[in-house]
ZAMARGU-4260 file (C-alpha; in steps of 0.2 Angstrom, whole numbers, plus 5000, padded with zeros to 4 digits):
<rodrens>
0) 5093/5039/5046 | 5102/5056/5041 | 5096/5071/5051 | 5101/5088/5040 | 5099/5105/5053
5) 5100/5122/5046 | 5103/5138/5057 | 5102/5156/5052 | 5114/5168/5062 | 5118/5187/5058
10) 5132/5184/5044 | 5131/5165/5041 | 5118/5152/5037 | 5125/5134/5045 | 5118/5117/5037
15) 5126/5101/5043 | 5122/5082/5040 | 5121/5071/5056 | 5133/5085/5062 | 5145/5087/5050
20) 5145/5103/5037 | 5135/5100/5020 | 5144/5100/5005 | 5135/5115/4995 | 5139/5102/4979
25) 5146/5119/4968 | 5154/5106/4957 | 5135/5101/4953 | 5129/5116/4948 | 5133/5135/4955
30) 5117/5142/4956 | 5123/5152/4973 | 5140/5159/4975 | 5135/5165/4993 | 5129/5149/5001
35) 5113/5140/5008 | 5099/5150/5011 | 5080/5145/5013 | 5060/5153/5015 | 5060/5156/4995
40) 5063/5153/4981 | 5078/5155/4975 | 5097/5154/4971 | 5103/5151/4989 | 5089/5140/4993
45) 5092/5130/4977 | 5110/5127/4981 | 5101/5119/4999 | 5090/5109/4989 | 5105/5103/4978
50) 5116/5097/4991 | 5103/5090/5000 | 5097/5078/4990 | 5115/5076/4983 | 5118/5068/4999
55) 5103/5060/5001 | 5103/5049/4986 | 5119/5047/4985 | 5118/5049/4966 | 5121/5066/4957
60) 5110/5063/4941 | 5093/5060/4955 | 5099/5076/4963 | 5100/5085/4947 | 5083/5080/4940
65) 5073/5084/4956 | 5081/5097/4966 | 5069/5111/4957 | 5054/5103/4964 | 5060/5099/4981
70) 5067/5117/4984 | 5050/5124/4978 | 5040/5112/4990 | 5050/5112/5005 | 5063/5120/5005
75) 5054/5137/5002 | 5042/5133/5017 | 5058/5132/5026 | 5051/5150/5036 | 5059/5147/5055
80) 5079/5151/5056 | 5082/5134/5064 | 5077/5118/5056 | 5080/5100/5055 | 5073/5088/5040
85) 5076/5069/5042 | 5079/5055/5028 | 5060/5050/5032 | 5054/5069/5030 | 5064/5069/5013
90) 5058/5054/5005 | 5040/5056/5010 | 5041/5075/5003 | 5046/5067/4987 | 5035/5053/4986
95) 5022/5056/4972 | 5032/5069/4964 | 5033/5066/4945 | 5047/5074/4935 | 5043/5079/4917
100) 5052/5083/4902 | 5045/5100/4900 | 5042/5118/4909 | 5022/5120/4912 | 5022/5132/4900
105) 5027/5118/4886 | 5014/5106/4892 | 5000/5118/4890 | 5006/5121/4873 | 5006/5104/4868
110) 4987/5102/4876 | 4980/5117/4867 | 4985/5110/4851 | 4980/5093/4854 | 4963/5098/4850
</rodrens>
């Protein structure tokens, strides 16, 4: 089981896996040029989600597809400046989460003229 840690200081924010520094996975997708952050939700916070479950799965695509929802649900609530999330955490944060082809915004579209 992976353990992934982040800590806040003044200038930096440090994330490591099992001890070792994250890979921030820029050759992903960039969508923070000035690191990991976390307790929104946002670009920093998305690059954290990224790498994360980069890492986790072990396959890009996976991370890709599903790092949106994992950065709103938990890594947003991320709201101490220390924190640790394990492989168990991860995966049962995940577990029910459906990934649909669509923003909300389309789905309702398609409902409403469903009539």
């Amino acid at each position: 089981m992976k353990v992934y840690r982040g800590k806040r200081g003044t200038r930096e924010r440090i994330v490591t896996v099992d001890g070792e520094p994250l890979d921030p996975r820029l050759d992903l997708k960039t969508l923070s040029s000035s690191g990991f952050e976390w307790g929104y939700d946002g670009g920093g916070p998305g690059q954290l989600a990224l790498a994360i479950l980069a890492d986790h799965f072990g396959d890009d695509g996976m991370a890709l597809a599903r790092f949106a929802s994992f950065r709103g649900d938990i890594i947003a609530s991320l709201d101490q400046d220390e924190w640790s999330l394990t492989s168990e955490k991860i995966d049962a944060a995940l577990q029910g989460v459906v990934e649909v082809p669509m923003t909300l915004s389309e789905l309702m579209d398609k409902v409403r003229w469903k009539g």
